[in-house]
mmCIF file of the N, C-alpha and C atoms, coordinates in Angstrom:
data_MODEL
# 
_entry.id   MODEL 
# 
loop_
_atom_site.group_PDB 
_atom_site.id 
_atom_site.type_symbol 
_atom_site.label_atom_id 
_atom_site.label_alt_id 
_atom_site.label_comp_id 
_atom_site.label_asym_id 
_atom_site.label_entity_id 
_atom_site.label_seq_id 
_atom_site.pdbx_PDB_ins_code 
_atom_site.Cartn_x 
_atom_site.Cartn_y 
_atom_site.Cartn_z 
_atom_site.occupancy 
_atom_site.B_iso_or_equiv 
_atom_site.pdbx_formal_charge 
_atom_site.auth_seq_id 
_atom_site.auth_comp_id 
_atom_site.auth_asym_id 
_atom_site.auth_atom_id 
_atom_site.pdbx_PDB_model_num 
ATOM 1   N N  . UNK A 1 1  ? 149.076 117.767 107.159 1.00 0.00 ? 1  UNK A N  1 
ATOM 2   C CA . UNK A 1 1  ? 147.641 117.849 107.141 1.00 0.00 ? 1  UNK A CA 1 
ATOM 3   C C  . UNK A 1 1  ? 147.083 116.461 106.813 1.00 0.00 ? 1  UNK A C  1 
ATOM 4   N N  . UNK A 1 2  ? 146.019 116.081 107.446 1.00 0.00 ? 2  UNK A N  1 
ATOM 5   C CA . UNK A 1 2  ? 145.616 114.999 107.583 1.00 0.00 ? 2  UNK A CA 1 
ATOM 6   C C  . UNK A 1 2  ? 143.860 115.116 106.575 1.00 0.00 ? 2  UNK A C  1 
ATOM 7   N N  . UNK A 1 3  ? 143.570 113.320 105.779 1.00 0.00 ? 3  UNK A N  1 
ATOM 8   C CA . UNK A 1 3  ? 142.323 114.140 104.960 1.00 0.00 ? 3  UNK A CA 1 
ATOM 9   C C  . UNK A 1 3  ? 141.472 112.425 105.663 1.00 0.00 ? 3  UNK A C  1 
ATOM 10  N N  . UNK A 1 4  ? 140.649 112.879 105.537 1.00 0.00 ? 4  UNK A N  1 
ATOM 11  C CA . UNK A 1 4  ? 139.455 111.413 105.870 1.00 0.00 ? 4  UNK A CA 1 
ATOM 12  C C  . UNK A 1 4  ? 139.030 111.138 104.718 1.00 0.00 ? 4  UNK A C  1 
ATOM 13  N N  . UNK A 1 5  ? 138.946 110.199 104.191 1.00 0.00 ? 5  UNK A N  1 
ATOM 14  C CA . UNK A 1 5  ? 137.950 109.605 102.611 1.00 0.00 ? 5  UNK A CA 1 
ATOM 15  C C  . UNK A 1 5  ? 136.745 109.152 103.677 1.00 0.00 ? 5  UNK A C  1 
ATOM 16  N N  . UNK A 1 6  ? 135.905 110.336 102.662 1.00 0.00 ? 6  UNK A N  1 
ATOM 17  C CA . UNK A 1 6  ? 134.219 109.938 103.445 1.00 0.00 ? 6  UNK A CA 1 
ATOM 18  C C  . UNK A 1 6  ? 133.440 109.083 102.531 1.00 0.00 ? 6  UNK A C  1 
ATOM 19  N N  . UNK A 1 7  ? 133.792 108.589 100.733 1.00 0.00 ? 7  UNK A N  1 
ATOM 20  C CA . UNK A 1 7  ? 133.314 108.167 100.233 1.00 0.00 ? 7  UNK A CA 1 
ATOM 21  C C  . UNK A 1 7  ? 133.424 106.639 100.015 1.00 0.00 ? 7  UNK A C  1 
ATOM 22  N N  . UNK A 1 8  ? 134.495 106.074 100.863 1.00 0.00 ? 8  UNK A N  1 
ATOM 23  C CA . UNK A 1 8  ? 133.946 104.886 100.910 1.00 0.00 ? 8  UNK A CA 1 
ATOM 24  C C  . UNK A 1 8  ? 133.374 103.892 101.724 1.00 0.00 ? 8  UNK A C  1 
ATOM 25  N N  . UNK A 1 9  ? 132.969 102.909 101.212 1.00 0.00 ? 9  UNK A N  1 
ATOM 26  C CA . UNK A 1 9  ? 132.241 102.166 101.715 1.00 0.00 ? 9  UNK A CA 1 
ATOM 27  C C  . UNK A 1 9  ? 132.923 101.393 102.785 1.00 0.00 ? 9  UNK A C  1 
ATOM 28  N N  . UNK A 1 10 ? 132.833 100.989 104.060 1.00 0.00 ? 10 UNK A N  1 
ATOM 29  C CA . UNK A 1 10 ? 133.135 99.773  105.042 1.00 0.00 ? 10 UNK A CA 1 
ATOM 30  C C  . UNK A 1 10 ? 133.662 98.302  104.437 1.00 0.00 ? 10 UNK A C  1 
ATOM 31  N N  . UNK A 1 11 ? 134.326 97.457  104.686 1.00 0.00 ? 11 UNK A N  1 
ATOM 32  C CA . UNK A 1 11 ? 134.909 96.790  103.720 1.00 0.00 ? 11 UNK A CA 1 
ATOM 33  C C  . UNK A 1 11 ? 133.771 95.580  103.876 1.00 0.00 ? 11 UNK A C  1 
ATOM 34  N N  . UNK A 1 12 ? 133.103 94.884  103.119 1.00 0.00 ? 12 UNK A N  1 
ATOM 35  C CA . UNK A 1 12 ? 132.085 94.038  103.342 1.00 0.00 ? 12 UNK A CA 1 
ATOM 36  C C  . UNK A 1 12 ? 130.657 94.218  103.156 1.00 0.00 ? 12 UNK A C  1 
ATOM 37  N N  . UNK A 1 13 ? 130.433 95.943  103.463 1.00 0.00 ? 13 UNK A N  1 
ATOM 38  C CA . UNK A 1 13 ? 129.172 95.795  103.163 1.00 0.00 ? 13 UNK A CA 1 
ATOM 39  C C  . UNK A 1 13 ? 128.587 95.765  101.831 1.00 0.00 ? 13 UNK A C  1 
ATOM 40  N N  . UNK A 1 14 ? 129.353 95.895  99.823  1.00 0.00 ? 14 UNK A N  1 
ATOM 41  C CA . UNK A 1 14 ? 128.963 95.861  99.542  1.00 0.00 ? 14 UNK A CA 1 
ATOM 42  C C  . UNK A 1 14 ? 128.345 94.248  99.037  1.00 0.00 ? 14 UNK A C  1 
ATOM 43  N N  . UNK A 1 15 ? 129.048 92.961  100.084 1.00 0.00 ? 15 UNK A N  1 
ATOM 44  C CA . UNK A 1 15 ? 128.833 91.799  99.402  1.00 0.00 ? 15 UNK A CA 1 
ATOM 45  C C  . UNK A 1 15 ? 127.863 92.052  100.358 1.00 0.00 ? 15 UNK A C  1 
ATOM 46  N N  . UNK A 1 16 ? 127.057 92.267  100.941 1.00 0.00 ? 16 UNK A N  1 
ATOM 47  C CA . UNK A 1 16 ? 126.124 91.992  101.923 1.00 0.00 ? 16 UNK A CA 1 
ATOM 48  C C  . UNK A 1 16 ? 124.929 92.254  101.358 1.00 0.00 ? 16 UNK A C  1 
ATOM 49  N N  . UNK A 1 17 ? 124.967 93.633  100.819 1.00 0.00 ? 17 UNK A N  1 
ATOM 50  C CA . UNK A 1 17 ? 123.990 93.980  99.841  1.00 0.00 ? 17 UNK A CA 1 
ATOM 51  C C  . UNK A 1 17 ? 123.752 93.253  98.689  1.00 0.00 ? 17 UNK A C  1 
ATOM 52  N N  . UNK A 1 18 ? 124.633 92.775  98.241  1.00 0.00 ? 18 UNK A N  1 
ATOM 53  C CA . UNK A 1 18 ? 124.650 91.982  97.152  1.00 0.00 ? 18 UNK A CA 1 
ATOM 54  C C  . UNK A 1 18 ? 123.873 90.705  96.897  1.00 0.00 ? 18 UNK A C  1 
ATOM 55  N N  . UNK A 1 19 ? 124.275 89.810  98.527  1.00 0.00 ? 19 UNK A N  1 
ATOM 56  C CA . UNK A 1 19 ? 124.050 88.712  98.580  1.00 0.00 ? 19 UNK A CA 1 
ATOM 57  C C  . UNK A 1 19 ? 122.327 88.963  99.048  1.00 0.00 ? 19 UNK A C  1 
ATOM 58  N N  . UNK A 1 20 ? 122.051 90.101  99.663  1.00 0.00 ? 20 UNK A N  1 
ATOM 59  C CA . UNK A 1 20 ? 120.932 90.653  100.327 1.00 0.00 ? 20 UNK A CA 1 
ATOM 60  C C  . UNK A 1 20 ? 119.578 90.080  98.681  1.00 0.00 ? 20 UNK A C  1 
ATOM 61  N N  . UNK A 1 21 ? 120.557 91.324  98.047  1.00 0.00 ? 21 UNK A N  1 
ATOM 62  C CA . UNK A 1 21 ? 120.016 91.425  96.421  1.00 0.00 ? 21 UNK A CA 1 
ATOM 63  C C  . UNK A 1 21 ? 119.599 90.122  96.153  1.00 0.00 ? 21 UNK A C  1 
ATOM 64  N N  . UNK A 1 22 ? 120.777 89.353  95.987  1.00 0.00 ? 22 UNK A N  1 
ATOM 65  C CA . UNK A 1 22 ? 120.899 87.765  95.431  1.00 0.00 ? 22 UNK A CA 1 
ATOM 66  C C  . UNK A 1 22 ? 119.117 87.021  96.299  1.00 0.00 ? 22 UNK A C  1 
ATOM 67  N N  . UNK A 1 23 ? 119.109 86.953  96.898  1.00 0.00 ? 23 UNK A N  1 
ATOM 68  C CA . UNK A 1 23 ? 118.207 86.565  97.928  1.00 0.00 ? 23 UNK A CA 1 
ATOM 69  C C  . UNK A 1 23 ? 117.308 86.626  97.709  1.00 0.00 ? 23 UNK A C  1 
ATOM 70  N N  . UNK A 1 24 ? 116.396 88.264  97.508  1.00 0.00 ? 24 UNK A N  1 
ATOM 71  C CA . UNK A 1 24 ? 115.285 88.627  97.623  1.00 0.00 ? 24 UNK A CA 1 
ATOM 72  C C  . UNK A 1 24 ? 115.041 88.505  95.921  1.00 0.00 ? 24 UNK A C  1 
ATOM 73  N N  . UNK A 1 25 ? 115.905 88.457  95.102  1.00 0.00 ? 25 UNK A N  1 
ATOM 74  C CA . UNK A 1 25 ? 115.307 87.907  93.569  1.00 0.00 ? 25 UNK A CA 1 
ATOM 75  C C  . UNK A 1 25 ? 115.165 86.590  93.656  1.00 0.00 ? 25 UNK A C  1 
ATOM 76  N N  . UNK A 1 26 ? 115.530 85.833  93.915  1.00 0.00 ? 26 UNK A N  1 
ATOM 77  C CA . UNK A 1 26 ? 115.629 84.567  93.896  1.00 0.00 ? 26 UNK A CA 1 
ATOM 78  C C  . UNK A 1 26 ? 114.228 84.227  94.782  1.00 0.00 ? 26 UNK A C  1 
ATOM 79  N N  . UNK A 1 27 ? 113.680 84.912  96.093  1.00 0.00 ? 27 UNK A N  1 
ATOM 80  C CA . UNK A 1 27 ? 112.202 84.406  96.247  1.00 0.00 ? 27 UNK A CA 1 
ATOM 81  C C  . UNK A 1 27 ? 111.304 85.215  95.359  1.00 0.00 ? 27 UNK A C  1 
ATOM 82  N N  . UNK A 1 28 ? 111.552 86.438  94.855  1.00 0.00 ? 28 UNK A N  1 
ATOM 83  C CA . UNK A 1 28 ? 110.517 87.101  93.538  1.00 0.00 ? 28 UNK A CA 1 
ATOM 84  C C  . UNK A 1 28 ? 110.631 85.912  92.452  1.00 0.00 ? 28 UNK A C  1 
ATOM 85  N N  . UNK A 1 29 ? 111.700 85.180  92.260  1.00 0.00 ? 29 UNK A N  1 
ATOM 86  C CA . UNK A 1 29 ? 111.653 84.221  91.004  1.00 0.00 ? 29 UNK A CA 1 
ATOM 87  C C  . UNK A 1 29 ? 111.218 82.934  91.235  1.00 0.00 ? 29 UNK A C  1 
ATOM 88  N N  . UNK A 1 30 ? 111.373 82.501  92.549  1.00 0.00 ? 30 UNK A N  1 
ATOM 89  C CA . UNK A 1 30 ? 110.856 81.278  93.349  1.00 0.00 ? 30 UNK A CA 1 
ATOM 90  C C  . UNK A 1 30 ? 108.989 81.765  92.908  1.00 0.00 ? 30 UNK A C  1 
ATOM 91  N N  . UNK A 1 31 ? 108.492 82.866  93.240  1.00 0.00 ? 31 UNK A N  1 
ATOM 92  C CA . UNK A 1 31 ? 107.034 83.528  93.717  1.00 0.00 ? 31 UNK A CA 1 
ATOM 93  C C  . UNK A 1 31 ? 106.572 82.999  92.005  1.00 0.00 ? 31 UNK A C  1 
ATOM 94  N N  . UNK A 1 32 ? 107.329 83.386  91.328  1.00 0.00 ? 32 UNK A N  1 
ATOM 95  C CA . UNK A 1 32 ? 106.980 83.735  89.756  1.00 0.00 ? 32 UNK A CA 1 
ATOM 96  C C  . UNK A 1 32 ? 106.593 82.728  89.165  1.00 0.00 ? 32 UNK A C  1 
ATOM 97  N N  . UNK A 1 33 ? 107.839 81.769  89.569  1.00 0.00 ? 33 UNK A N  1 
ATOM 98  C CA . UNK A 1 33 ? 107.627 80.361  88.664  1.00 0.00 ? 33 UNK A CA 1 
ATOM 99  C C  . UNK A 1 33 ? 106.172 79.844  89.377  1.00 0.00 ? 33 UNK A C  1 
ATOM 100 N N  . UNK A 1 34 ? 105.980 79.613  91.050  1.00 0.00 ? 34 UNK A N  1 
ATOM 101 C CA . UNK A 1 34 ? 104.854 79.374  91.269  1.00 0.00 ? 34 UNK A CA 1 
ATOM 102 C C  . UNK A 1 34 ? 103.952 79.356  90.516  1.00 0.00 ? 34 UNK A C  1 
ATOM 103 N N  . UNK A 1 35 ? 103.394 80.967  90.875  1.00 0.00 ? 35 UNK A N  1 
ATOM 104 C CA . UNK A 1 35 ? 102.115 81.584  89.308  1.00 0.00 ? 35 UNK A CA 1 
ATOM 105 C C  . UNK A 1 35 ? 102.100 81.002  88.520  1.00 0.00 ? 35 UNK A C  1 
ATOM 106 N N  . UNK A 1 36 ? 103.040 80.998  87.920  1.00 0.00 ? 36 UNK A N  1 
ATOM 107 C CA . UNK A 1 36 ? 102.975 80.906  86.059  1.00 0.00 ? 36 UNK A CA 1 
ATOM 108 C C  . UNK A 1 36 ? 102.364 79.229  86.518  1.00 0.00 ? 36 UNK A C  1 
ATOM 109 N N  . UNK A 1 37 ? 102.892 78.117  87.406  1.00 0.00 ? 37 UNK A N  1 
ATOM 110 C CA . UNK A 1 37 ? 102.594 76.705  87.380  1.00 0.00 ? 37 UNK A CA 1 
ATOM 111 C C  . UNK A 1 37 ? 101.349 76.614  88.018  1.00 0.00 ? 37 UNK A C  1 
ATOM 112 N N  . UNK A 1 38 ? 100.728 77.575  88.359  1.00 0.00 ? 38 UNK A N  1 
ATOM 113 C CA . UNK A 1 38 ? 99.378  77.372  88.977  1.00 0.00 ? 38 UNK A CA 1 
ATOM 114 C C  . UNK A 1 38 ? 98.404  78.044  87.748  1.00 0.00 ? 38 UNK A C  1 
ATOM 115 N N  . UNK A 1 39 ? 98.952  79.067  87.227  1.00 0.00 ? 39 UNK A N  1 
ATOM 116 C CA . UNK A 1 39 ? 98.127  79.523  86.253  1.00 0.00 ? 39 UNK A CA 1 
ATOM 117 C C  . UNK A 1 39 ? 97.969  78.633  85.380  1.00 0.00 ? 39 UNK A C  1 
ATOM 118 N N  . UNK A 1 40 ? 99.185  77.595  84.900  1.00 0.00 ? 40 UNK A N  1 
ATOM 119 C CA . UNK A 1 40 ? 98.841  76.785  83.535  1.00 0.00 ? 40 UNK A CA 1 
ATOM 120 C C  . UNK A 1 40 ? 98.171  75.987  84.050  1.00 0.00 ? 40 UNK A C  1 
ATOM 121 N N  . UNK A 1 41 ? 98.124  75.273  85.588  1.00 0.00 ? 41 UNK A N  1 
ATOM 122 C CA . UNK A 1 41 ? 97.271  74.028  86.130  1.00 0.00 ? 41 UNK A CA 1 
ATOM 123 C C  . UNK A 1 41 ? 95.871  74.582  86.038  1.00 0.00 ? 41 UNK A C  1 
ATOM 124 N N  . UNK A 1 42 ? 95.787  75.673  86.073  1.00 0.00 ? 42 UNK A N  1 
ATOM 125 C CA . UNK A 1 42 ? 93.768  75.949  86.382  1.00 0.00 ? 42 UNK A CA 1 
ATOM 126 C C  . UNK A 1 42 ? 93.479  75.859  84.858  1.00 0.00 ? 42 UNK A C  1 
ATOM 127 N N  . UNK A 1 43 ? 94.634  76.494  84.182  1.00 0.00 ? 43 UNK A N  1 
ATOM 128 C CA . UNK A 1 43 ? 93.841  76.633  82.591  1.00 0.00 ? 43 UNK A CA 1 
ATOM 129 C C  . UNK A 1 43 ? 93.765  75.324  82.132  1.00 0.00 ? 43 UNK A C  1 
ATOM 130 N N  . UNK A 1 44 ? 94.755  74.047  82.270  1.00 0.00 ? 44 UNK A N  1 
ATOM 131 C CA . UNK A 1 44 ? 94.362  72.744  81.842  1.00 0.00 ? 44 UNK A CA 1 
ATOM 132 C C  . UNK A 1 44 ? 93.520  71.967  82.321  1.00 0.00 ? 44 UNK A C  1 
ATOM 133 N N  . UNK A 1 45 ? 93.414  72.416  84.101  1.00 0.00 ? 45 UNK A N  1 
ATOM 134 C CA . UNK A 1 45 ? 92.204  71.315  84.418  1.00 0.00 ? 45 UNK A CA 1 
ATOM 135 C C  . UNK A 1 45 ? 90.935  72.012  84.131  1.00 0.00 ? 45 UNK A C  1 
ATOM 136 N N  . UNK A 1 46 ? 90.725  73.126  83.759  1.00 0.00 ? 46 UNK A N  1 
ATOM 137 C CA . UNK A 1 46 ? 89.482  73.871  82.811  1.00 0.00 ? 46 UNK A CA 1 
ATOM 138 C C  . UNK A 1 46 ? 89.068  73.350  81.660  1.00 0.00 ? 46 UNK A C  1 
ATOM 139 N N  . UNK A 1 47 ? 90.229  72.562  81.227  1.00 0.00 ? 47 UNK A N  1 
ATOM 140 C CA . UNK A 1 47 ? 89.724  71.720  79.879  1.00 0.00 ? 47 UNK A CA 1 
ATOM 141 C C  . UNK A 1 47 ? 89.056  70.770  79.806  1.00 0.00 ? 47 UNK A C  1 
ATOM 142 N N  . UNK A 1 48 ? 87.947  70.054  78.395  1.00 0.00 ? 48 UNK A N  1 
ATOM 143 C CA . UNK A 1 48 ? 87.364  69.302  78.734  1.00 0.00 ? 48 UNK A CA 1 
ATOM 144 C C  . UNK A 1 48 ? 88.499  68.250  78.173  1.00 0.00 ? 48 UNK A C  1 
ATOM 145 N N  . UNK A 1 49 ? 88.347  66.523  78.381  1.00 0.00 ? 49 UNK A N  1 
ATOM 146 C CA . UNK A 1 49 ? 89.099  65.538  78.249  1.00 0.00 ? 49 UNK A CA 1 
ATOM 147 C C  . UNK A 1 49 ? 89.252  65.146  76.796  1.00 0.00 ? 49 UNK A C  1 
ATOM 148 N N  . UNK A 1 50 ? 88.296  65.997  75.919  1.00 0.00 ? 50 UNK A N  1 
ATOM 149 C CA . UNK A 1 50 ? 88.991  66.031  74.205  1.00 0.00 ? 50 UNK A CA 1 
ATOM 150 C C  . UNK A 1 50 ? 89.408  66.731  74.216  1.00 0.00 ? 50 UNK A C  1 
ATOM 151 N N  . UNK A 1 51 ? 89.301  68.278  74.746  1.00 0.00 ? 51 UNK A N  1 
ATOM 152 C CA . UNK A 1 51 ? 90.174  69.443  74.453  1.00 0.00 ? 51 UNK A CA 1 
ATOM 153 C C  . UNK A 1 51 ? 91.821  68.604  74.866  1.00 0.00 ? 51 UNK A C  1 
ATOM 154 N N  . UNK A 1 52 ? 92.120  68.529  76.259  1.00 0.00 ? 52 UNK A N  1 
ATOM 155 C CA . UNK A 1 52 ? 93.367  67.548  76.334  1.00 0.00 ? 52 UNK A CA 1 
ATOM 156 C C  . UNK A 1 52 ? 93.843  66.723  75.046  1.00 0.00 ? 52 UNK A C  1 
ATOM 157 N N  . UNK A 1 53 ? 93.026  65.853  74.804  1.00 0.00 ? 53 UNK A N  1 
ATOM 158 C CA . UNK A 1 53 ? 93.275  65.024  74.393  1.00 0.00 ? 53 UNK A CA 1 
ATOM 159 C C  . UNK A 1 53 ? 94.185  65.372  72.584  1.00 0.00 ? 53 UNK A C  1 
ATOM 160 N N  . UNK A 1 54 ? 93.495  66.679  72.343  1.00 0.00 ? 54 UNK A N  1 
ATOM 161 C CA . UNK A 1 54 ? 93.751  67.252  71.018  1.00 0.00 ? 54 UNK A CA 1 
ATOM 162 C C  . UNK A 1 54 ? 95.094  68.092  71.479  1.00 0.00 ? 54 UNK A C  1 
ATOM 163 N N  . UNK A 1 55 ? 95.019  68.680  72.517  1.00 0.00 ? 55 UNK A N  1 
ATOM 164 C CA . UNK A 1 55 ? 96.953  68.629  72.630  1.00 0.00 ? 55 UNK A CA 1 
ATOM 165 C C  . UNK A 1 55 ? 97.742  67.673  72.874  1.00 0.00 ? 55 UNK A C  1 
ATOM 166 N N  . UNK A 1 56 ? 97.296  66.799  72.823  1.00 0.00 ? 56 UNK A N  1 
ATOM 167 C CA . UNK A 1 56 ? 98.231  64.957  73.553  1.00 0.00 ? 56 UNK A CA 1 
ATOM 168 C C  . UNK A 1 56 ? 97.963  65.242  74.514  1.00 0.00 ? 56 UNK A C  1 
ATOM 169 N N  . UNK A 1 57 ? 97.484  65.834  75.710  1.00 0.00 ? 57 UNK A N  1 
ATOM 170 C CA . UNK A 1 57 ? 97.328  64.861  76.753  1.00 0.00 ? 57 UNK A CA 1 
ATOM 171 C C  . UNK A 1 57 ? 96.574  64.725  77.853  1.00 0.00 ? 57 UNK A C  1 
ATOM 172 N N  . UNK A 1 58 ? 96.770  63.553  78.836  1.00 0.00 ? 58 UNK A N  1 
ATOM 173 C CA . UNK A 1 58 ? 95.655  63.403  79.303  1.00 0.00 ? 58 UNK A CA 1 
ATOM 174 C C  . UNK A 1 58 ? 95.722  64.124  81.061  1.00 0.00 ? 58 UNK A C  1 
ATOM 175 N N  . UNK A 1 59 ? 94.695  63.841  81.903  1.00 0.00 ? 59 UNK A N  1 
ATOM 176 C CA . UNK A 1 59 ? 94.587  64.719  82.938  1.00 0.00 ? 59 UNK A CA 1 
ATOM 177 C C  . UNK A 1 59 ? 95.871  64.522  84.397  1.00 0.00 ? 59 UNK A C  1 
ATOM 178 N N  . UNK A 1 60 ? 96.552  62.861  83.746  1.00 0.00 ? 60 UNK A N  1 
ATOM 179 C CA . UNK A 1 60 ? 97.250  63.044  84.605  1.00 0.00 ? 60 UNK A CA 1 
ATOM 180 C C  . UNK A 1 60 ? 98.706  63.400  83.877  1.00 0.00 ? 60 UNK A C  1 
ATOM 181 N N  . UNK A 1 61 ? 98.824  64.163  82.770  1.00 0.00 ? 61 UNK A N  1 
ATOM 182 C CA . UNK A 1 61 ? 99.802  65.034  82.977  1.00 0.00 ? 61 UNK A CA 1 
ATOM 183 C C  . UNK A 1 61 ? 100.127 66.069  83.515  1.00 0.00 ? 61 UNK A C  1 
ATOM 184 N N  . UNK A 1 62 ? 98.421  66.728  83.427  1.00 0.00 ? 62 UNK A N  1 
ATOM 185 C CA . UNK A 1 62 ? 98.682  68.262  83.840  1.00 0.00 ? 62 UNK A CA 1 
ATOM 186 C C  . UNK A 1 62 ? 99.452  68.672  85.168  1.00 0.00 ? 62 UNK A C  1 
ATOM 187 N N  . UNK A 1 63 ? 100.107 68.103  86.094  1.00 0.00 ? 63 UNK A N  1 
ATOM 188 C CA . UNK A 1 63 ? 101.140 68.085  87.209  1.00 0.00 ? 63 UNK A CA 1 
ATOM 189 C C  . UNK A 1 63 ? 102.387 68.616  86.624  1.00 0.00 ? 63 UNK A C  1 
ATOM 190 N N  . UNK A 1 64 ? 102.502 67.728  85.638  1.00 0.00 ? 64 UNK A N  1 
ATOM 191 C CA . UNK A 1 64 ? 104.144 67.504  85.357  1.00 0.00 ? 64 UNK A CA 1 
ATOM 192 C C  . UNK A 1 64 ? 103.768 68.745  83.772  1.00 0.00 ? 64 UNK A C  1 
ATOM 193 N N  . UNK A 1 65 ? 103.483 68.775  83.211  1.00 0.00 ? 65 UNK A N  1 
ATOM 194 C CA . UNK A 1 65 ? 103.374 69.695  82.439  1.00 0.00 ? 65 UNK A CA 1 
ATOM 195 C C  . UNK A 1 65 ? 103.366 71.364  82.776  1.00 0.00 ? 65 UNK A C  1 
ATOM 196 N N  . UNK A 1 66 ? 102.450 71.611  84.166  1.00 0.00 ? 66 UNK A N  1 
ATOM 197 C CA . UNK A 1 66 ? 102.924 72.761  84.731  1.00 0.00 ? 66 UNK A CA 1 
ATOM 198 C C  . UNK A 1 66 ? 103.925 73.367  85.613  1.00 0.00 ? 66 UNK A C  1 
ATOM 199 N N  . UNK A 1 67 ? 104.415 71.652  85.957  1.00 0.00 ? 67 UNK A N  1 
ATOM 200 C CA . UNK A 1 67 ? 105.645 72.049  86.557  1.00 0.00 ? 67 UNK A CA 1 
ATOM 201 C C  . UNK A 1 67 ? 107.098 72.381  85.525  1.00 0.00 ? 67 UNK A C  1 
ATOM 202 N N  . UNK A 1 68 ? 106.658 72.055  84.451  1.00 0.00 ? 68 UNK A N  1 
ATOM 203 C CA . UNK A 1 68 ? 107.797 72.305  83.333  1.00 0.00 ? 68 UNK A CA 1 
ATOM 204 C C  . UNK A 1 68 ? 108.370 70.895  82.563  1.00 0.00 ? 68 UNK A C  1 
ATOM 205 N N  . UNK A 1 69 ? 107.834 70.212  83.317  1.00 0.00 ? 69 UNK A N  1 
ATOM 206 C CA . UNK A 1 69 ? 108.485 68.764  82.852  1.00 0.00 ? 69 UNK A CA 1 
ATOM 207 C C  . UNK A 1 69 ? 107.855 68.189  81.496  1.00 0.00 ? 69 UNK A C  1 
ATOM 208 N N  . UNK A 1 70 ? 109.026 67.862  80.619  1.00 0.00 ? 70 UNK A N  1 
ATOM 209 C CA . UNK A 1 70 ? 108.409 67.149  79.502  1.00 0.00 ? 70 UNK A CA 1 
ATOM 210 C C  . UNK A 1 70 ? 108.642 65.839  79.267  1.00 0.00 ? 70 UNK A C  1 
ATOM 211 N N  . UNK A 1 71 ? 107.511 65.330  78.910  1.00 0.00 ? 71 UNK A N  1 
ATOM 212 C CA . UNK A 1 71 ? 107.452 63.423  78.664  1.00 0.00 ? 71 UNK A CA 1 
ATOM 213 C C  . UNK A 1 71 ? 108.353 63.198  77.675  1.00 0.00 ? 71 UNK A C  1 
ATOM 214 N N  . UNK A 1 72 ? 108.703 64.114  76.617  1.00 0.00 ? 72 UNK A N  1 
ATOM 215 C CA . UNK A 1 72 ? 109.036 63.562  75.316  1.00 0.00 ? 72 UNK A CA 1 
ATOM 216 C C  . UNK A 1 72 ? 110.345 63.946  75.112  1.00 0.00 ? 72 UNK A C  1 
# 
């Protein structure tokens, strides 16, 4: 008597899914970091040039500050 295994998977497809997975988080986390660097750019160039100035700094940091980068 002969039996079929119906429960597994094809050999490959679960890296496919995987890498599928890998992929589509990685542009949700690509999307994310965006936001968050556009959100901190509107809230600093909203500031006036003492408000800056009373966190250290001045208007041409706010680039590199929302991109994550630190001077110090």
């Amino acid at each position: 008597m002969t039996t079929i295994e119906t429960t597994r998977t094809p050999y490959g497809t679960l890296d496919l899914v995987a890498r599928i997975n890998a992929t589509l988080m990685s542009v949700v986390g690509a999307i994310s970091n965006w936001n968050d660097a556009r959100a901190t750019r509107n809230a600093l160039v909203g500031l006036s040039d003492r408000e800056l100035d009373d966190i250290g700094l001045v208007r041409g940091d706010i680039d590199m500050v929302a991109n994550g980068a630190s001077r110090f």
